[in-house]
Every structure is written in C-alpha cells, then in structure tokens.
C-alpha positions as CSV (number, residue, x, y, z in Angstrom):
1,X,-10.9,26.5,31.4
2,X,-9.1,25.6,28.7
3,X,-8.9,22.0,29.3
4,X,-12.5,21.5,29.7
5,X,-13.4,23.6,26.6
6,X,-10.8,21.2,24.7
7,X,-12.7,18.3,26.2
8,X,-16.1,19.6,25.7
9,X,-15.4,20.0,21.8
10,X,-14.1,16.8,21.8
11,X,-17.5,15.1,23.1
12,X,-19.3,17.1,20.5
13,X,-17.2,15.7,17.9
14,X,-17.1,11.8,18.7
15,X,-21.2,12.3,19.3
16,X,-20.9,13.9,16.2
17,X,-19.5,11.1,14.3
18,X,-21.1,8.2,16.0
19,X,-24.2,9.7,15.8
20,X,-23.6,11.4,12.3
21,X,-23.8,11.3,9.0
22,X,-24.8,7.7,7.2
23,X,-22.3,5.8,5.8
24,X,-21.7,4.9,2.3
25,X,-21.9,0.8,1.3
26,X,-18.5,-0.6,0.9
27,X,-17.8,-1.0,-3.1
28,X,-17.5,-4.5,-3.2
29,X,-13.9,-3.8,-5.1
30,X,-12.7,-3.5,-1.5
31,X,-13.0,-7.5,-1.8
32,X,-9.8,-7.4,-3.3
33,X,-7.3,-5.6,-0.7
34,X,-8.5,-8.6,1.7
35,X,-6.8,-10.8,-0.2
36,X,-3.5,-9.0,0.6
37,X,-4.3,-9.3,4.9
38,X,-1.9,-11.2,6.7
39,X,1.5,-11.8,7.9
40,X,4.4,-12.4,4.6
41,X,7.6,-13.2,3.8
42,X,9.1,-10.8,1.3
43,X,12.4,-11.5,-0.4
44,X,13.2,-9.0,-3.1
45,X,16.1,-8.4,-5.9
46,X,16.6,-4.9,-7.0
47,X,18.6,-4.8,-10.3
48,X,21.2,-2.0,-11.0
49,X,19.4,0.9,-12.5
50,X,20.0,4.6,-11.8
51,X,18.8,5.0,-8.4
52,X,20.1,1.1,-7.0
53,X,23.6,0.7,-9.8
54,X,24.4,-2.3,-8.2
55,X,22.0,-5.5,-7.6
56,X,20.5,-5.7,-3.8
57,X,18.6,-8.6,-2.4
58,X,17.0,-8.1,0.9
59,X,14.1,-9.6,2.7
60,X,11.6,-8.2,4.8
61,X,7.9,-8.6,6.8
62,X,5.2,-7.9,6.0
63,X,1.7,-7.1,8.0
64,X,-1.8,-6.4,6.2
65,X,-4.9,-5.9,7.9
66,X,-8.0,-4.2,7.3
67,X,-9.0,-1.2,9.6
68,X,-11.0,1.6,9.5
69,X,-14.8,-0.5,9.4
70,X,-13.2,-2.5,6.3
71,X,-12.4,0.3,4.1
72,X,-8.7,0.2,4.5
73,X,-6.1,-2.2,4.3
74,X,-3.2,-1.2,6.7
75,X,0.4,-2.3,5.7
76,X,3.4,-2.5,7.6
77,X,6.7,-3.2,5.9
78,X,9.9,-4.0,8.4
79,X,13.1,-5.4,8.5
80,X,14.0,-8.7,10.0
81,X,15.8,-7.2,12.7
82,X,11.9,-5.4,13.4
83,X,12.9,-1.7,12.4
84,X,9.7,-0.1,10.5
85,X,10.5,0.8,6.7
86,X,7.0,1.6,5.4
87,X,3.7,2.3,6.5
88,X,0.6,1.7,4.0
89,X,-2.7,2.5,3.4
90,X,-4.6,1.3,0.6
91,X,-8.5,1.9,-0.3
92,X,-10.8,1.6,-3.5
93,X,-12.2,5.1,-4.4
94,X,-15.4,4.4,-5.6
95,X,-16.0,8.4,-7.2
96,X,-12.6,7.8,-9.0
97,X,-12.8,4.2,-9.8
98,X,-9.6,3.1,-9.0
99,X,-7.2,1.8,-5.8
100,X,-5.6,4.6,-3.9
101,X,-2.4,3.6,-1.8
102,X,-0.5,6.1,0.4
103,X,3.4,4.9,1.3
104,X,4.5,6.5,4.3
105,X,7.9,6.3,4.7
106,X,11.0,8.0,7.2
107,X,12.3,9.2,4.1
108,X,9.8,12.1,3.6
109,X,6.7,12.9,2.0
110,X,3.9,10.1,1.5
111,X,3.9,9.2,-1.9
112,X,0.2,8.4,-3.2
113,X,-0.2,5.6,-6.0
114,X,-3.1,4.9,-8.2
115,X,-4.1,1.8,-9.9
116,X,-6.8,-0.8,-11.2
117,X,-7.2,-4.5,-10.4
118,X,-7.7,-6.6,-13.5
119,X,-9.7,-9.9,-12.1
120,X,-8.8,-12.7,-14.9
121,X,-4.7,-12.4,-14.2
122,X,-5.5,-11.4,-10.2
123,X,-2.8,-8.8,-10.7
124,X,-3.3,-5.1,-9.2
125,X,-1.2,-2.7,-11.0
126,X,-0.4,1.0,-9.8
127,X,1.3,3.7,-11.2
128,X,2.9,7.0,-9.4
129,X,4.6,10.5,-11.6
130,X,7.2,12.5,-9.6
131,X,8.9,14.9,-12.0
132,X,8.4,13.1,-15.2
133,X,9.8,9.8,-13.4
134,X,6.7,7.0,-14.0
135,X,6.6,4.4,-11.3
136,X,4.8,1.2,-12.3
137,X,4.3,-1.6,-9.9
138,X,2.6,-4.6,-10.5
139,X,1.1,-7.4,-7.9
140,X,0.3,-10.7,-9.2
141,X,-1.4,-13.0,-6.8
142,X,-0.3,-16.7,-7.7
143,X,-2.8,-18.2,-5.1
144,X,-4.1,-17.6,-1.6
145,X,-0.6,-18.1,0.1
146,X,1.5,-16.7,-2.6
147,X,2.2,-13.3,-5.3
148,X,4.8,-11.7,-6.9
149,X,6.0,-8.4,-7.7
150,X,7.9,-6.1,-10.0
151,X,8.2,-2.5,-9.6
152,X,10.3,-0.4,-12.4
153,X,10.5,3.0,-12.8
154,X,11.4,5.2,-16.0
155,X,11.7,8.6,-17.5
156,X,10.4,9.9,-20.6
157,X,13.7,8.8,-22.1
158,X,13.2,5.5,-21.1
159,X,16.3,5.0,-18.9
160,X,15.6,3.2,-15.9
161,X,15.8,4.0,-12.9
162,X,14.6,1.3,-10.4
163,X,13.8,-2.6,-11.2
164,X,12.9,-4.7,-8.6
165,X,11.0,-8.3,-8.6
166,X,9.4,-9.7,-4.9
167,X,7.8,-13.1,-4.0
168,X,5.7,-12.4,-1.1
169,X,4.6,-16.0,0.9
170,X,1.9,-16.0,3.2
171,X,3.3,-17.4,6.9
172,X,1.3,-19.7,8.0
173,X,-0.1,-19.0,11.7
C-alpha cells in the first residue's frame, strides 16, 4: 500500500508541474552564462597566502552546460586523472539582480557566491563573506575560446588568504 500511495503522489506531482504553474521569461542576462558552455582547459597558479603558503600550479577540466530549460549553467570541475573536485550551478536572479553561483564541493557545505557582469570589459565578478573572510573572484572573457581568472580572498585586516590566477581555453571539439 505504501508503494502505490508513494507512486500515486508522485503522478500528482510531475502532472502537477507539467501541467502547472506558467513560467517566467528567461532574463535575457542568462545570455551571459552561455558564453561559459563547453569543454576547458584550466591551468591555474595559486600564490602563497595563508590558506595555500607555498605556490601550487595545477590543471584541471572543465565542463559547462546549460540545464534546467536554459536557466542554469551546470559546471563540473575535475582533475586530469577524471576525479570530480567541484560541482556548479550558476543562474541570474532576476528579483535580486545579480548572478547566483552555488559550489558544491566534497569538502562540505555549498558555498553560494554573488556577483554582477559588467558588459564593456566581459568580466563577471563575484564575491562570497564566511566569517569576515571576503572572497572576490573575477572572470574575464578574452574572446570566445579564451578567459582568465583571479580569485583572492582577505580579511578585514587585509592579510591575504588565497590568490590564485587561471587561463581557461576552450577545447576545440
């Protein structure tokens, strides 16, 4: 019985939604994360700072797409080797005006980031607080097959605790 009132509720709920409510028009700010969709090339140099005190230079893929009807862009970030080191969804909220990005990681809790796109420099900059610790990262896009990155993080002091610079090249498929 309980089985088929499980799968009952579940038919009521995917008529529900396909039926349901209507659908808000994608902003067109969601333009912008489609730039980001594809396979990349990462290579990255994170400088000594408090959380990193000696410089590290890894590579890694990564693979963008847009799910969800168009109103996400899904990220994966992985190793050479394959192994998955971050999950990411990214959205613009049109009641808040700004991009949204969620990082999902194995190290615990998502962390949620918030930014704006400014269109003359193509650059998408976000910004995350944990405990009086700003994150900033910035996203530059150079052209269709190419951006950079810099992410740094700092207390109210000033002292820095992460600073790292990416180029990100589009493979070619």
């Amino acid at each position: 019985m309980k089985i088929y009132m499980t799968a009952v509720l579940f038919t009521v709920i995917c008529a529900a939604i396909a039926v349901g409510e209507d659908r808000l028009p994608k902003p067109p700010e969601l333009k912008v994360l489609e730039k980001f969709v594809g396979t990349w090339d990462c290579q990255e140099v994170a400088r000594p700072a408090i959380w990193t005190p000696i410089e590290k230079r890894s590579s890694s893929l990564e693979v963008n797409k847009m799910v969800l009807d168009g109103w996400y862009l899904q990220g994966r970030s992985q190793t050479p080797t394959g192994t998955t080191q971050a999950l990411l969804m990214n959205t613009y909220d049109p009641s808040q005006k700004k991009y949204r990005i969620w990082k999902y990681t194995a190290g615990g809790p998502p962390t949620e980031y918030s930014g704006q796109w400014d269109e003359p420099s193509q650059t998408l900059t976000i910004e995350e607080n944990t405990g009086g610790i700003v994150l900033k990262a910035t996203f530059h896009l150079i052209d269709a097959d190419h951006r950079e990155y810099h992410v740094i993080a700092r207390d109210g002091e000033g002292k820095v605790y992460l600073d790292i610079d990416g180029k990100v090249t589009r493979r070619k498929q």
